[in-house]
C-alpha angles and dihedrals in degrees: 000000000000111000119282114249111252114276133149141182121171116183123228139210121211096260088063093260118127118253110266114253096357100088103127130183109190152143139132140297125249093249088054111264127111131269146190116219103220081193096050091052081047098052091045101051092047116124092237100050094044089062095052095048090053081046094057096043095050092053094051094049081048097046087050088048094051092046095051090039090054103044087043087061092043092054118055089041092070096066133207119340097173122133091242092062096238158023124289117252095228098048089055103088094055089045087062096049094053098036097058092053111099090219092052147054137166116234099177133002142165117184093218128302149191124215146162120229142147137196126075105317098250111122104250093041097053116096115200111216098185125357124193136179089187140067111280131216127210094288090069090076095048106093129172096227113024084164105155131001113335116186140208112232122167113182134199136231116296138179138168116205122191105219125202086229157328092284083058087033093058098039094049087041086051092056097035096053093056082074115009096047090184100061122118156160103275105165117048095165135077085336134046106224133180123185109203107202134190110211091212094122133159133181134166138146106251112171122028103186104337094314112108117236107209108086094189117083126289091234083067095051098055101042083051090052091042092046091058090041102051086044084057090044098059096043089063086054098043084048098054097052097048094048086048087056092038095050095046078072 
């Protein structure tokens, strides 16, 4: 049998050893078989090459700890850049608990708002005509230019978390996923990112050229928009106490 071509795979645990009695070196002949290289079982488990592999290994785990460490620093000393101008009262809590977790930490949040606005919907071609985080009254919907079409939009909590990695990734989506059902995993590149979603959401056109489109009582309006927003409200609450007693384990 003609050599076998040079091929190796050499199985790790997580603590950087080799897997007992599953080092392989294979790959196949010349004329097309498989084969196993006696000499390449040999290279791998030697004692040498086993420490540099751990070596290796160690520096890399270290290299990804530092980078997360350090972005983690930069950026949470650069502060709110919202377009709001700062952080909503009510987010804040949760902020704090996973913040001060060395696995995870918050890059952008809003605790639930309700806002009029008309253009396309893109973000640089949406102008927002009134914004509010807390429950409204019937002068919310009183606005000095309503030209055009003007929509209703209440949105729910949202929150977007960068992890170190999958094994912080899986235990703050396991908590997350007993309340806010949509969240996910949306950035699986140079950063981990959840976004962690309520699924409390209202729209609906309300002015077409100054006439207001809704023909109920504004009463009515406003009870339906504060019902959504105090329900998104106490689900905040309700989050941030369960992920500080989750993460105490």
């Amino acid at each position: 049998m003609s050599a076998p071509l040079k091929g190796l795979f050499v199985p790790f645990c997580a603590n950087g050893t080799t897997i007992p009695f599953c080092v392989v070196a294979c790959g196949a002949t010349r004329d097309g078989s498989s084969g196993v290289s006696r000499k390449g079982v040999e290279l791998a488990t030697h004692p040498s090459h086993r420490h540099r592999r751990r070596q290796r290994l160690t520096i890399a785990l270290l290299s990804s700890t530092m980078t997360f460490d350090n972005e983690k620093k930069t950026f949470l000393e650069k502060g709110d850049r919202s377009k709001k101008g700062s952080i909503d009262a009510r987010v804040i809590p949760i902020l704090n608990i996973l913040n001060v977790h060395p696995d995870y930490y918050t890059t952008s949040s809003c605790s639930g708002r309700v806002y009029l606005w008309r253009g396309s919907g893109k973000k640089n071609e949406t102008e927002w005509l009134k914004v509010s985080h807390e429950l409204i009254d019937d002068d919310f919907f009183i606005i000095d230019n309503a030209d055009g079409l003007v929509w209703l939009r209440v949105e729910p909590f949202i929150l977007h978390v960068a992890c170190r990695d999958l094994a912080a990734v899986h235990r703050l989506l396991t908590i997350v996923r007993t309340q806010y059902k949509k969240s996910c995993l949306i950035s699986l590149g140079k950063k981990l990112v959840i976004e962690i979603r309520g699924s409390q959401f209202v729209e609906m056109p309300l002015y077409q050229d100054e006439r207001m489109l809704f023909a109920g009582e504004l009463s009515f309006l406003v009870g339906m928009v504060n019902e959504k927003l105090t329900a998104i409200f106490s689900g905040l609450e309700r989050f941030a106490r369960l992920t500080e007693i989750e993460m105490k384990h």
